[in-house]
PyMOL Python script that loads the backbone (N, CA, C, O; Angstrom):
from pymol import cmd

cmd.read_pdbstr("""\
ATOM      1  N   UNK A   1      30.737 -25.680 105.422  1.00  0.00           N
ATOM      2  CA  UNK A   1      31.764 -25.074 104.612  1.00  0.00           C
ATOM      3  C   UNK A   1      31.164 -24.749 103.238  1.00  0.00           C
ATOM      4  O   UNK A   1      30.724 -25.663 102.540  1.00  0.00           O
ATOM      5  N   UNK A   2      31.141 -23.782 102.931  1.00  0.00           N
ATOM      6  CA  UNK A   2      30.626 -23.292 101.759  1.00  0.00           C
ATOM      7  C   UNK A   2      31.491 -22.962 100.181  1.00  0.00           C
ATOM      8  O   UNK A   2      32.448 -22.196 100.058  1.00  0.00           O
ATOM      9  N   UNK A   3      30.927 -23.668  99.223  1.00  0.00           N
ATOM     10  CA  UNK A   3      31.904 -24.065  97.826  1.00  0.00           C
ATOM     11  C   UNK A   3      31.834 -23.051  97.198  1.00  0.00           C
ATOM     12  O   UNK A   3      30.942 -22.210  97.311  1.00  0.00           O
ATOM     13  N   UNK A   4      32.969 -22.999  96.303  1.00  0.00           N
ATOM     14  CA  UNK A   4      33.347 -21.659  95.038  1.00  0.00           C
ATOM     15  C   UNK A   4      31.862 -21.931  94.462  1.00  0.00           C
ATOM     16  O   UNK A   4      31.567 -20.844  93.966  1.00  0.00           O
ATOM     17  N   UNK A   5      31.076 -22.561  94.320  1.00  0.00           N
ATOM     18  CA  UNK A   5      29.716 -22.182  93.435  1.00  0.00           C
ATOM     19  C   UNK A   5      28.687 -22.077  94.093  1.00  0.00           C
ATOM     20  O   UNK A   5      27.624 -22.698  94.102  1.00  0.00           O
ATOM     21  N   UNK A   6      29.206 -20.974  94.823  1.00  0.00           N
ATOM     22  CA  UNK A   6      27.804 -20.360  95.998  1.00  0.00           C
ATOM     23  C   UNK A   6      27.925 -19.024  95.106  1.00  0.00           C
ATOM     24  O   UNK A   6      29.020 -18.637  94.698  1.00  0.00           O
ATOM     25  N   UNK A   7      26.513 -18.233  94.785  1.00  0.00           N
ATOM     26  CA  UNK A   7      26.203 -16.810  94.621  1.00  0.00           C
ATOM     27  C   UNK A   7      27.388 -16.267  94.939  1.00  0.00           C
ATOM     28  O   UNK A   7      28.176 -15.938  94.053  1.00  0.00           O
ATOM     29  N   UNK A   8      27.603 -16.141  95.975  1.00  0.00           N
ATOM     30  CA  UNK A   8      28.308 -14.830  97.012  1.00  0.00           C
ATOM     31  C   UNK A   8      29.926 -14.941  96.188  1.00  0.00           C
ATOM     32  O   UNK A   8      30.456 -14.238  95.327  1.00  0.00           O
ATOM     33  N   UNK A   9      30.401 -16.271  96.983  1.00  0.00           N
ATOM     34  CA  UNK A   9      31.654 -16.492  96.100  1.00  0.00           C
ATOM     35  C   UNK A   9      31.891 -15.971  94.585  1.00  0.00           C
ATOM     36  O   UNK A   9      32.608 -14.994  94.370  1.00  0.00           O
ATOM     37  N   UNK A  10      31.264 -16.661  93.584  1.00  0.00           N
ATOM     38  CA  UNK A  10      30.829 -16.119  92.352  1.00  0.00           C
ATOM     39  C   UNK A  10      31.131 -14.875  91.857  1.00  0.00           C
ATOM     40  O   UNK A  10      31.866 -14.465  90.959  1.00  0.00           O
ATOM     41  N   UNK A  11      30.059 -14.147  93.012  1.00  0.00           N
ATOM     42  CA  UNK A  11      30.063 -12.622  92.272  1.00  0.00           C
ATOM     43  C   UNK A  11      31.391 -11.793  92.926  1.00  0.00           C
ATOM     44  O   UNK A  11      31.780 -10.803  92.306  1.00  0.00           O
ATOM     45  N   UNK A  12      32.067 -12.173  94.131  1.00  0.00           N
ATOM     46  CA  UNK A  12      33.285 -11.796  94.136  1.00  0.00           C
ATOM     47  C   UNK A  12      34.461 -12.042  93.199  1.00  0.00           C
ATOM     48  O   UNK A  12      35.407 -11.285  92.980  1.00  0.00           O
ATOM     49  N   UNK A  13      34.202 -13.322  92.656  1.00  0.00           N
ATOM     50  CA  UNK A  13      35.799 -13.696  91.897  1.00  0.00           C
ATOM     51  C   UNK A  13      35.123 -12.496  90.837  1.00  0.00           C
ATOM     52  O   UNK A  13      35.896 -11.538  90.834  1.00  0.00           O
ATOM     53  N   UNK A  14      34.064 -12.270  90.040  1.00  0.00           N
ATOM     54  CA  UNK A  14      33.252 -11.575  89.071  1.00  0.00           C
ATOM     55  C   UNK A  14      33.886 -10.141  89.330  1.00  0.00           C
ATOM     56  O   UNK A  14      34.549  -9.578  88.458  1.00  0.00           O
ATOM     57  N   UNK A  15      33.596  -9.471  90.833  1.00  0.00           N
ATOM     58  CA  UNK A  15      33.982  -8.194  90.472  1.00  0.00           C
ATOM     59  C   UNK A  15      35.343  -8.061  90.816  1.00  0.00           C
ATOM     60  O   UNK A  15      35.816  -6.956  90.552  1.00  0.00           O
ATOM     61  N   UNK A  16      36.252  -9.041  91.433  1.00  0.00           N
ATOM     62  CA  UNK A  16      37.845  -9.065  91.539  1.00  0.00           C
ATOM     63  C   UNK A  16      38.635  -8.976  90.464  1.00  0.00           C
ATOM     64  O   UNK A  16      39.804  -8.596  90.398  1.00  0.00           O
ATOM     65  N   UNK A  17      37.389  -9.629  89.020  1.00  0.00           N
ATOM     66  CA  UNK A  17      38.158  -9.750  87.771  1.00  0.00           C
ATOM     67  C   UNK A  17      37.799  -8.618  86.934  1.00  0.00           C
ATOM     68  O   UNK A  17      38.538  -8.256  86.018  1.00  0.00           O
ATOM     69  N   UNK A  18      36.571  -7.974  87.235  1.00  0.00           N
ATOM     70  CA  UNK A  18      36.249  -6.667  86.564  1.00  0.00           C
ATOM     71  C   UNK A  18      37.429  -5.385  87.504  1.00  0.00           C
ATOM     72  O   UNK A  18      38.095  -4.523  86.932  1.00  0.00           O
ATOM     73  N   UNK A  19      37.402  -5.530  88.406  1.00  0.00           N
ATOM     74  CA  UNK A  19      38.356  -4.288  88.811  1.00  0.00           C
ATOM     75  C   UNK A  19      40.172  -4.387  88.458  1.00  0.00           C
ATOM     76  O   UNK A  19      41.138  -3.624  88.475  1.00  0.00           O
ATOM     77  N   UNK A  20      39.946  -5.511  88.218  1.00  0.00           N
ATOM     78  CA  UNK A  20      41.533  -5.898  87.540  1.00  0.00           C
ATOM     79  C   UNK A  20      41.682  -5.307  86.208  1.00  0.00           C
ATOM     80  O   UNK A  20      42.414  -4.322  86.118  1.00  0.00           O
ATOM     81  N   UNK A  21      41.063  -5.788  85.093  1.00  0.00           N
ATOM     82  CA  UNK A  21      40.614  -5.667  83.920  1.00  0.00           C
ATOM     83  C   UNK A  21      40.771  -3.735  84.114  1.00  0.00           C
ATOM     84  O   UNK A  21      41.277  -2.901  83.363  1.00  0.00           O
ATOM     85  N   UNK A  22      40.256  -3.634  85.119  1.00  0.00           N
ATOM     86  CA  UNK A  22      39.884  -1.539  85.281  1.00  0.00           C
ATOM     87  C   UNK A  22      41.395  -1.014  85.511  1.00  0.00           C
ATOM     88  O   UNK A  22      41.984  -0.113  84.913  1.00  0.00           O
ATOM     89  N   UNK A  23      41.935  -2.019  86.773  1.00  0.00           N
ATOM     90  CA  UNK A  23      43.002  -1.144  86.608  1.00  0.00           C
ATOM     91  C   UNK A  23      44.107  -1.113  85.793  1.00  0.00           C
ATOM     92  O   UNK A  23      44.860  -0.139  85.788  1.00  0.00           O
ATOM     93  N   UNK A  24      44.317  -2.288  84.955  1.00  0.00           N
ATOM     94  CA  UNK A  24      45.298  -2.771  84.653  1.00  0.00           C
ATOM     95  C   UNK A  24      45.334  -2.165  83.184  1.00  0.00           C
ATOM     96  O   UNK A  24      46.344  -1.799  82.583  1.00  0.00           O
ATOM     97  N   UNK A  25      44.076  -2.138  82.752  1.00  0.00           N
ATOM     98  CA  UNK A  25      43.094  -1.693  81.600  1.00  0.00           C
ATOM     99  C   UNK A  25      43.394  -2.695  80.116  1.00  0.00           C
ATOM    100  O   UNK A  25      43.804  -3.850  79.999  1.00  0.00           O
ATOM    101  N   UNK A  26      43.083  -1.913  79.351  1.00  0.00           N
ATOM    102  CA  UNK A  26      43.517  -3.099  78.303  1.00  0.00           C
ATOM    103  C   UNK A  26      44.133  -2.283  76.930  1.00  0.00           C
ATOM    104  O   UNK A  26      43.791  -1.192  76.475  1.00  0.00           O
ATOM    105  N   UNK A  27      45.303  -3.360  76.392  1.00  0.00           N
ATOM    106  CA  UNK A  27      46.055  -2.847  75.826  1.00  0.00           C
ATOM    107  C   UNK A  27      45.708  -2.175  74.237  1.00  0.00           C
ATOM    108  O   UNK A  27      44.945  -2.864  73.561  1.00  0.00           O
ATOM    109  N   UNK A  28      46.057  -1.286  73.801  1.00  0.00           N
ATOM    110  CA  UNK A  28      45.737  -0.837  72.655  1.00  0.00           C
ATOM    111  C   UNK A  28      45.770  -1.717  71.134  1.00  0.00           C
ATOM    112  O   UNK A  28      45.118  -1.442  70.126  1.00  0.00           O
ATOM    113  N   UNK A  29      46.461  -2.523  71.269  1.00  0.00           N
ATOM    114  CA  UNK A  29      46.654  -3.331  70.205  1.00  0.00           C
ATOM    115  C   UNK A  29      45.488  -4.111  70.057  1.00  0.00           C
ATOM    116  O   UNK A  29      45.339  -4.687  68.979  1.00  0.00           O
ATOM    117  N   UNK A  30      44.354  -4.279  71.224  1.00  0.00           N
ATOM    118  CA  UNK A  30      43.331  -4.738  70.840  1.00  0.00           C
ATOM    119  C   UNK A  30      41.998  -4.425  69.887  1.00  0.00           C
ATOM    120  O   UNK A  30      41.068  -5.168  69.574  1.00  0.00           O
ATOM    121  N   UNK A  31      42.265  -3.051  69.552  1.00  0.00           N
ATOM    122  CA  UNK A  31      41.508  -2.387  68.880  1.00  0.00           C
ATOM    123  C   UNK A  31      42.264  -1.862  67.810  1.00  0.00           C
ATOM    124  O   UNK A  31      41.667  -0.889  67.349  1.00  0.00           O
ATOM    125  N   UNK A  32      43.149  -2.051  67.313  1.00  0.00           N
ATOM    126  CA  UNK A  32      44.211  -1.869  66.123  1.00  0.00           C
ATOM    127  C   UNK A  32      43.666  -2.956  65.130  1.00  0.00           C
ATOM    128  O   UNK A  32      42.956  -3.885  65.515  1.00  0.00           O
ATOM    129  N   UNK A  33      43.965  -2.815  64.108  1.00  0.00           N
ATOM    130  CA  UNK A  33      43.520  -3.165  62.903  1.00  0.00           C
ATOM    131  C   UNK A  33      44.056  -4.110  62.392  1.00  0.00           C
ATOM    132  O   UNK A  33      44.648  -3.772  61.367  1.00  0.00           O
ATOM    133  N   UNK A  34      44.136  -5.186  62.627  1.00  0.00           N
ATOM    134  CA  UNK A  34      45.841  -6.347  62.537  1.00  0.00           C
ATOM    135  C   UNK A  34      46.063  -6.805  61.495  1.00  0.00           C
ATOM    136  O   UNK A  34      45.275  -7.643  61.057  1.00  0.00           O
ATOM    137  N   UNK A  35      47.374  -6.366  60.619  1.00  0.00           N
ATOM    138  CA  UNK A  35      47.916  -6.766  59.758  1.00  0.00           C
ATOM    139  C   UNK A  35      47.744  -7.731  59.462  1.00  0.00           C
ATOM    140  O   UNK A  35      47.206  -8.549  60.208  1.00  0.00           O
ATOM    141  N   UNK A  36      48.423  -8.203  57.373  1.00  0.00           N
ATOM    142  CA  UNK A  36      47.842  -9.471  57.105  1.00  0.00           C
ATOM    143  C   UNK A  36      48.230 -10.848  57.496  1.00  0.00           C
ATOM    144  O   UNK A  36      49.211 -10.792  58.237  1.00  0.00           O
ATOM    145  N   UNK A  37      47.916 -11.810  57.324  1.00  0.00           N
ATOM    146  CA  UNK A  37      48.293 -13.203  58.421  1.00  0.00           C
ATOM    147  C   UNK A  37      49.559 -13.752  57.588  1.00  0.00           C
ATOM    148  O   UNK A  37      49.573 -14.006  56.383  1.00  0.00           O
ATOM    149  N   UNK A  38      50.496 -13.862  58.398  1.00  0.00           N
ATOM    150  CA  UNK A  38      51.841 -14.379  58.298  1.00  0.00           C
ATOM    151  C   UNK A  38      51.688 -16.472  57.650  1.00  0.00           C
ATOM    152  O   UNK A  38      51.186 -17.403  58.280  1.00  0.00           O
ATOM    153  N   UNK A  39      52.100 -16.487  56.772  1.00  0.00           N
ATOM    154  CA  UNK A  39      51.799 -18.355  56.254  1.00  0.00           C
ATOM    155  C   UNK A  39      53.280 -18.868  56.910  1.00  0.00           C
ATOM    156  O   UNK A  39      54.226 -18.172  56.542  1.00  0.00           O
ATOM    157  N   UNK A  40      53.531 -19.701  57.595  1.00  0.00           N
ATOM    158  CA  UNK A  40      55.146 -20.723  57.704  1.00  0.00           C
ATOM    159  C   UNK A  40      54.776 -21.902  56.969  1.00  0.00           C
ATOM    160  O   UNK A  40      53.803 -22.552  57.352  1.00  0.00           O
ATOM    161  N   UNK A  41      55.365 -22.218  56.069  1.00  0.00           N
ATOM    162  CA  UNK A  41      55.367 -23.328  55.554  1.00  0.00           C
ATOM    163  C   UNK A  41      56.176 -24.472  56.358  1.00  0.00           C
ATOM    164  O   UNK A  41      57.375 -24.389  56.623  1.00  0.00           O
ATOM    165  N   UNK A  42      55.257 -25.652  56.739  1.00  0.00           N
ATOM    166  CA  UNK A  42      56.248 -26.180  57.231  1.00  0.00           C
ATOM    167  C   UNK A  42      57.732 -27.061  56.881  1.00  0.00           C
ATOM    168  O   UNK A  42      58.716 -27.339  57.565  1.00  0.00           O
ATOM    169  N   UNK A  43      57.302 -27.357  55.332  1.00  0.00           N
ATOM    170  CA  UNK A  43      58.852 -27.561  54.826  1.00  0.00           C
ATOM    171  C   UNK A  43      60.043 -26.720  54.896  1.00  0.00           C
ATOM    172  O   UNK A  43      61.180 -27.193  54.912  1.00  0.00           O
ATOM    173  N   UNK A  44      59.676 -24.960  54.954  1.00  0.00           N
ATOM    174  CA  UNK A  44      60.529 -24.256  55.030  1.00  0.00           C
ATOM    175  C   UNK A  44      61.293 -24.386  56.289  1.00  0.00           C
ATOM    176  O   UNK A  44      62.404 -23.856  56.313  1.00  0.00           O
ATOM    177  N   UNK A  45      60.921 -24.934  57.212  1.00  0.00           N
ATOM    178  CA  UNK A  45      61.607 -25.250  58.516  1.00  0.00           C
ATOM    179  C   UNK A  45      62.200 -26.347  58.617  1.00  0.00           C
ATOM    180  O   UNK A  45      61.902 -27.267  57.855  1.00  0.00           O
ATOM    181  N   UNK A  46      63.267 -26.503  59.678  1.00  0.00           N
ATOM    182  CA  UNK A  46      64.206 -27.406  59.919  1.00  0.00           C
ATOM    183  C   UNK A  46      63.861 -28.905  60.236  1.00  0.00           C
ATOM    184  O   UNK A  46      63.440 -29.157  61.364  1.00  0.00           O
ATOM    185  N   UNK A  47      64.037 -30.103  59.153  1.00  0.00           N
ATOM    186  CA  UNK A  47      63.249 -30.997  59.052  1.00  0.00           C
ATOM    187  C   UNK A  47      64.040 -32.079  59.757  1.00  0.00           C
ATOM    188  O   UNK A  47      65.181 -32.232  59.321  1.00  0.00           O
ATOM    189  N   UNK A  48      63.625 -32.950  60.872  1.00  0.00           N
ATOM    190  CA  UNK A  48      64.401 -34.038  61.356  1.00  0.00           C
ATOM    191  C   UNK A  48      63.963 -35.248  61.655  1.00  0.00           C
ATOM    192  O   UNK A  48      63.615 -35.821  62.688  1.00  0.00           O
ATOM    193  N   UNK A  49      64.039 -35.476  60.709  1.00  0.00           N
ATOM    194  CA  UNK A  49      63.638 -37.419  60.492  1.00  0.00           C
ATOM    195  C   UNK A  49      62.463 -36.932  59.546  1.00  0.00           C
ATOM    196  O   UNK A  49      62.009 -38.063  59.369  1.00  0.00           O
ATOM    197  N   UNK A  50      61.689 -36.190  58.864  1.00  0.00           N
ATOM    198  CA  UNK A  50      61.117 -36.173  58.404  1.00  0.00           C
ATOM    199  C   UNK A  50      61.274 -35.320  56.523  1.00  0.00           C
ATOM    200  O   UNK A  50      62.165 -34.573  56.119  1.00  0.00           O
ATOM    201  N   UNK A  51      60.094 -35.813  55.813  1.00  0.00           N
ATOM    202  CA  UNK A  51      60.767 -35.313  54.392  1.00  0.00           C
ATOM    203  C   UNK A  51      59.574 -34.676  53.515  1.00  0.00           C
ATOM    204  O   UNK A  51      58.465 -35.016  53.928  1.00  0.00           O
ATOM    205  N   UNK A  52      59.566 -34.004  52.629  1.00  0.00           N
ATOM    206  CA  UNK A  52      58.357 -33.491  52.275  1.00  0.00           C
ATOM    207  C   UNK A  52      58.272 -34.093  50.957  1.00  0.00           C
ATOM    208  O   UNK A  52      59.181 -34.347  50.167  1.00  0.00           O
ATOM    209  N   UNK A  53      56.720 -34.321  50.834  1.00  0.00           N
ATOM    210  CA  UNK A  53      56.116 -34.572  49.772  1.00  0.00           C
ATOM    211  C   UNK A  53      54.980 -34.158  49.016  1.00  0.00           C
ATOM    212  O   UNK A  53      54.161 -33.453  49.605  1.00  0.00           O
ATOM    213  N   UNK A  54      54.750 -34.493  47.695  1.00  0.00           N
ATOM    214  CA  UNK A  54      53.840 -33.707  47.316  1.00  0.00           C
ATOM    215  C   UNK A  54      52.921 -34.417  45.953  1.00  0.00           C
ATOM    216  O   UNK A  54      52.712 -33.976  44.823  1.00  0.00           O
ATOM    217  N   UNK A  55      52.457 -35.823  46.691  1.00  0.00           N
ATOM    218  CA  UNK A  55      52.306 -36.563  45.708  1.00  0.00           C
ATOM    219  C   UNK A  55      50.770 -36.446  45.970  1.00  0.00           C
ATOM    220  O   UNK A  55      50.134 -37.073  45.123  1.00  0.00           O
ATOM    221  N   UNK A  56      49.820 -35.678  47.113  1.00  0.00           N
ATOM    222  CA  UNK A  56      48.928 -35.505  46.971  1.00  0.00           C
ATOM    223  C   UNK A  56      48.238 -34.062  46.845  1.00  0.00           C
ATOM    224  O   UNK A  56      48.861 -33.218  47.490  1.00  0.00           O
ATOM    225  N   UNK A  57      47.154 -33.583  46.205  1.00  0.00           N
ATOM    226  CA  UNK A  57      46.901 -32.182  45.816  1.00  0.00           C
ATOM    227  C   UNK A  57      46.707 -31.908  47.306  1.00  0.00           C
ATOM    228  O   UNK A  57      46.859 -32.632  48.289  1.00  0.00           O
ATOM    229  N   UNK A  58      46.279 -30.488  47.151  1.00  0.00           N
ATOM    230  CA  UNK A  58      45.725 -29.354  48.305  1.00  0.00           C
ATOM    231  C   UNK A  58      46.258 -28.755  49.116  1.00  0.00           C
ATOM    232  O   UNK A  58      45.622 -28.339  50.084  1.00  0.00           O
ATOM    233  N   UNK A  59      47.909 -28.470  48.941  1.00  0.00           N
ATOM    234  CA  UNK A  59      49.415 -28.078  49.781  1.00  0.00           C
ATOM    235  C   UNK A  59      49.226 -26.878  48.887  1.00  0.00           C
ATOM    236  O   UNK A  59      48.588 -26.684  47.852  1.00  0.00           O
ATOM    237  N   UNK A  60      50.192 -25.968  49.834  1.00  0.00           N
ATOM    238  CA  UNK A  60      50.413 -24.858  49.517  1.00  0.00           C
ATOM    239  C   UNK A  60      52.152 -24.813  49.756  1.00  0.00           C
ATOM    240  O   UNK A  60      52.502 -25.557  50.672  1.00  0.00           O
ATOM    241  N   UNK A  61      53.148 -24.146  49.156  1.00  0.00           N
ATOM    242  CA  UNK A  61      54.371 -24.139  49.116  1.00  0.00           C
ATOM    243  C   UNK A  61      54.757 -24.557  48.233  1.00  0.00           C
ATOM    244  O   UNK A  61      54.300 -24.244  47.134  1.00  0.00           O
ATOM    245  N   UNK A  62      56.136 -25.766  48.448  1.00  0.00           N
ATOM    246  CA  UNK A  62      56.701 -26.655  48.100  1.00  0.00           C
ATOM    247  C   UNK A  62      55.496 -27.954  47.984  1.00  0.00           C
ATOM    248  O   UNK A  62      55.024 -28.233  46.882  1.00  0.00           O
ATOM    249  N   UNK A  63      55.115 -28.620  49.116  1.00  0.00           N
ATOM    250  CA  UNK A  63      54.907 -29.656  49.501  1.00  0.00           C
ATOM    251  C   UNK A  63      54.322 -29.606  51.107  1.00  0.00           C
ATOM    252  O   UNK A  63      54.195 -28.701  51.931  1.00  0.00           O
ATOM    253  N   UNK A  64      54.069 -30.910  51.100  1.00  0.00           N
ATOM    254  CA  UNK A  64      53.969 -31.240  53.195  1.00  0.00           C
ATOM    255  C   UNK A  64      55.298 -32.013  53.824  1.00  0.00           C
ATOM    256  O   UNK A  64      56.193 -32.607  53.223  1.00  0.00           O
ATOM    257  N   UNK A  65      55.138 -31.826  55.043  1.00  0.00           N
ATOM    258  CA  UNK A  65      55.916 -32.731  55.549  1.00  0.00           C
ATOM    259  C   UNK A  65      54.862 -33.862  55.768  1.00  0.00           C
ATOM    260  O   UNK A  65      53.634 -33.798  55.840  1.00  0.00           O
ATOM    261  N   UNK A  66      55.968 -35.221  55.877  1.00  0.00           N
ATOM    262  CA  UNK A  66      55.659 -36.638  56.227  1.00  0.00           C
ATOM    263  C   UNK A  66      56.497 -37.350  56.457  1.00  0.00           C
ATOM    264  O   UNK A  66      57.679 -37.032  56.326  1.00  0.00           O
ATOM    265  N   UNK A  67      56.065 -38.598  56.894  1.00  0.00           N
ATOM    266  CA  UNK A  67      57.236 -39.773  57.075  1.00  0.00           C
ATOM    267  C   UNK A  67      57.211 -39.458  58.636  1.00  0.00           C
ATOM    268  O   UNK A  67      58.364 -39.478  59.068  1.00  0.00           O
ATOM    269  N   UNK A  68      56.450 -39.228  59.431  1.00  0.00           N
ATOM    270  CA  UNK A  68      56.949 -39.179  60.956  1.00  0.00           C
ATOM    271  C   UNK A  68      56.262 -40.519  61.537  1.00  0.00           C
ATOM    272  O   UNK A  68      55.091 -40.899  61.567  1.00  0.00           O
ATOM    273  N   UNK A  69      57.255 -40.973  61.903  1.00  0.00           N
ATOM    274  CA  UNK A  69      57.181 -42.472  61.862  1.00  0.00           C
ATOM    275  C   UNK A  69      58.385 -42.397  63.309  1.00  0.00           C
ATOM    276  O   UNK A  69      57.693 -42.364  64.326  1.00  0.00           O
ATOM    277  N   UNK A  70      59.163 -42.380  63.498  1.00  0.00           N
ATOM    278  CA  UNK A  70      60.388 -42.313  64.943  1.00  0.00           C
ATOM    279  C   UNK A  70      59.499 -41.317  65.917  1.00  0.00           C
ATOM    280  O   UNK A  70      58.406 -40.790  65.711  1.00  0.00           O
ATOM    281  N   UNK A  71      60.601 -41.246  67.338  1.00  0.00           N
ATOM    282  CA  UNK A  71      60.495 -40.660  68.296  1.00  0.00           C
ATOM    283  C   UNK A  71      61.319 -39.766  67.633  1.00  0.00           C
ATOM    284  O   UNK A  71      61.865 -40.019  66.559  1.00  0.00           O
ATOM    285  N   UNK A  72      61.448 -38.488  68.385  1.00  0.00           N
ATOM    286  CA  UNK A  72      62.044 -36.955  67.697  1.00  0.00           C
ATOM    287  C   UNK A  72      61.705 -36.816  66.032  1.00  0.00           C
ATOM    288  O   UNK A  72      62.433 -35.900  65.649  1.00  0.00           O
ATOM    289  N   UNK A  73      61.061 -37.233  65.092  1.00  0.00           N
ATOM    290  CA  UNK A  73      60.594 -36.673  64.402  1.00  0.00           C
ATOM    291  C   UNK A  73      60.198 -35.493  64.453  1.00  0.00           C
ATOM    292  O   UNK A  73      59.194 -35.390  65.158  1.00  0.00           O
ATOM    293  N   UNK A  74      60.589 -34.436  63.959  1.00  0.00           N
ATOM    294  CA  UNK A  74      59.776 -33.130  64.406  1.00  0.00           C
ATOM    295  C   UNK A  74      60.028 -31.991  63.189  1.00  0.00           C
ATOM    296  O   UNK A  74      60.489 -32.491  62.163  1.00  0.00           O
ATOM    297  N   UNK A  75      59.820 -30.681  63.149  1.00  0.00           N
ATOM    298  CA  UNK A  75      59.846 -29.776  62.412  1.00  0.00           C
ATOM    299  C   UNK A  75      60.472 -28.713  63.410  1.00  0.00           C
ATOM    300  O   UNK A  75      60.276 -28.918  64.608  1.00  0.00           O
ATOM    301  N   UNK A  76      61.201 -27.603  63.037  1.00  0.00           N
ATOM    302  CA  UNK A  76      61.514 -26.410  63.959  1.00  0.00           C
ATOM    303  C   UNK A  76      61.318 -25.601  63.355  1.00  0.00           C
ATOM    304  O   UNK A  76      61.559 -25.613  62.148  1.00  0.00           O
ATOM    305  N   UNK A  77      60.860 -24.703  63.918  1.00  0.00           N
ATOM    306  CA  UNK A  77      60.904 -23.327  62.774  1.00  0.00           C
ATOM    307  C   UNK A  77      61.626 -22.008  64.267  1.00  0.00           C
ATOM    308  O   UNK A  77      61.656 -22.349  65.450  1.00  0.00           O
ATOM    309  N   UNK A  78      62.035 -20.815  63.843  1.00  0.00           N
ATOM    310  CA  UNK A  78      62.491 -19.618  64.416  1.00  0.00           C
ATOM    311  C   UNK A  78      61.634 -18.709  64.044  1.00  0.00           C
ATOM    312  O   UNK A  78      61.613 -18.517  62.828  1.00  0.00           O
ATOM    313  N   UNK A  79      60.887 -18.054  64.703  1.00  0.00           N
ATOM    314  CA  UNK A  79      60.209 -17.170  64.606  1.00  0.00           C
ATOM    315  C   UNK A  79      60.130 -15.391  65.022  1.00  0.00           C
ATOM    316  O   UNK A  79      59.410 -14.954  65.920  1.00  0.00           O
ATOM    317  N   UNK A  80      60.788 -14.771  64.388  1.00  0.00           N
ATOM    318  CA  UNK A  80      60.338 -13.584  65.051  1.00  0.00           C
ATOM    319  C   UNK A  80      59.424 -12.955  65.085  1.00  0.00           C
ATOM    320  O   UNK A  80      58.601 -13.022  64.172  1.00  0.00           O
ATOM    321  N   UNK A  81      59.227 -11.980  66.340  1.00  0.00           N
ATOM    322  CA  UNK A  81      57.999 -11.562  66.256  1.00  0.00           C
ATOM    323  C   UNK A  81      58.314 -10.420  66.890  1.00  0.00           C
ATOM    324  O   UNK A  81      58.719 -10.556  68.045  1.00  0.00           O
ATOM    325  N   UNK A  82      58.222  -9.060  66.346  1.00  0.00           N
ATOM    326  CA  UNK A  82      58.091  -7.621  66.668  1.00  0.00           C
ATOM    327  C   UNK A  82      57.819  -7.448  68.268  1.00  0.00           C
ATOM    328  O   UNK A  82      57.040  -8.107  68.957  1.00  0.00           O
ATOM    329  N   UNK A  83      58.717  -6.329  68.688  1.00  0.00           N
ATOM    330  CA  UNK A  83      58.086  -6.179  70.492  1.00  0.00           C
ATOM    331  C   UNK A  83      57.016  -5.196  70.438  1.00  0.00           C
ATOM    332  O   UNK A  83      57.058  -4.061  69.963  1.00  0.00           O
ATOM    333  N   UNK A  84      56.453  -5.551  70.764  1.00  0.00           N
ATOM    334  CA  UNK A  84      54.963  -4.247  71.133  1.00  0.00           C
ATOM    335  C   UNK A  84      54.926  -4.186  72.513  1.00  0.00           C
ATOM    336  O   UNK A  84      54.804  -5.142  73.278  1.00  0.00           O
ATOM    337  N   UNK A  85      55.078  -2.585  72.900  1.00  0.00           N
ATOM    338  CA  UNK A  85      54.926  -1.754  74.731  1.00  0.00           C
ATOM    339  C   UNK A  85      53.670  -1.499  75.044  1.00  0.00           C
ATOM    340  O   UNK A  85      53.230  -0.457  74.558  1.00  0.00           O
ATOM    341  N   UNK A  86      53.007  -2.070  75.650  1.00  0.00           N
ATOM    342  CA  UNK A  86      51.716  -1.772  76.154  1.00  0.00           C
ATOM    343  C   UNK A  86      51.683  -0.505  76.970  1.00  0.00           C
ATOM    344  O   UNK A  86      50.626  -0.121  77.471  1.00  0.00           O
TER     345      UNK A  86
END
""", "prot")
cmd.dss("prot")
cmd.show_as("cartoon", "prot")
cmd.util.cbc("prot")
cmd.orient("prot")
């Protein structure tokens, strides 16, 4: 019985994934020029069990979150994000 890391095998998954890639082709947004990078602060998001502070330098915002210390401690944030049609 012969294993996925034989030659033969190999170069099939190889050109199964190059003719995919061909037909399917690839989307334009990959060669677009991508706008500047979006920051979320995470204090700006929905804080539960947790509290922000800012008693040490090198934060950007307000502050950080801390204090996650419980189970469900967490942060949420909502995010939108533009639809792009390939």
């Amino acid at each position: 019985m012969k294993g996925l890391n034989e030659p033969r095998n190999s170069s099939l998954i190889f050109l199964f994934a190059s003719l995919l890639v061909l037909f399917i082709g690839i989307p334009d947004s990959f060669s677009q020029t991508p706008g500047p990078p979006s920051t979320y602060e995470a204090e700006a998001g929905t804080l539960n069990g947790v509290g922000v502070e800012d008693r040490y330098p090198g934060f950007t915002g307000n502050g950080y979150v801390a204090q996650f210390g419980q189970a469900g401690d967490s942060i949420e944030f909502v995010i939108s994000v533009p639809r792009q049609d390939y």
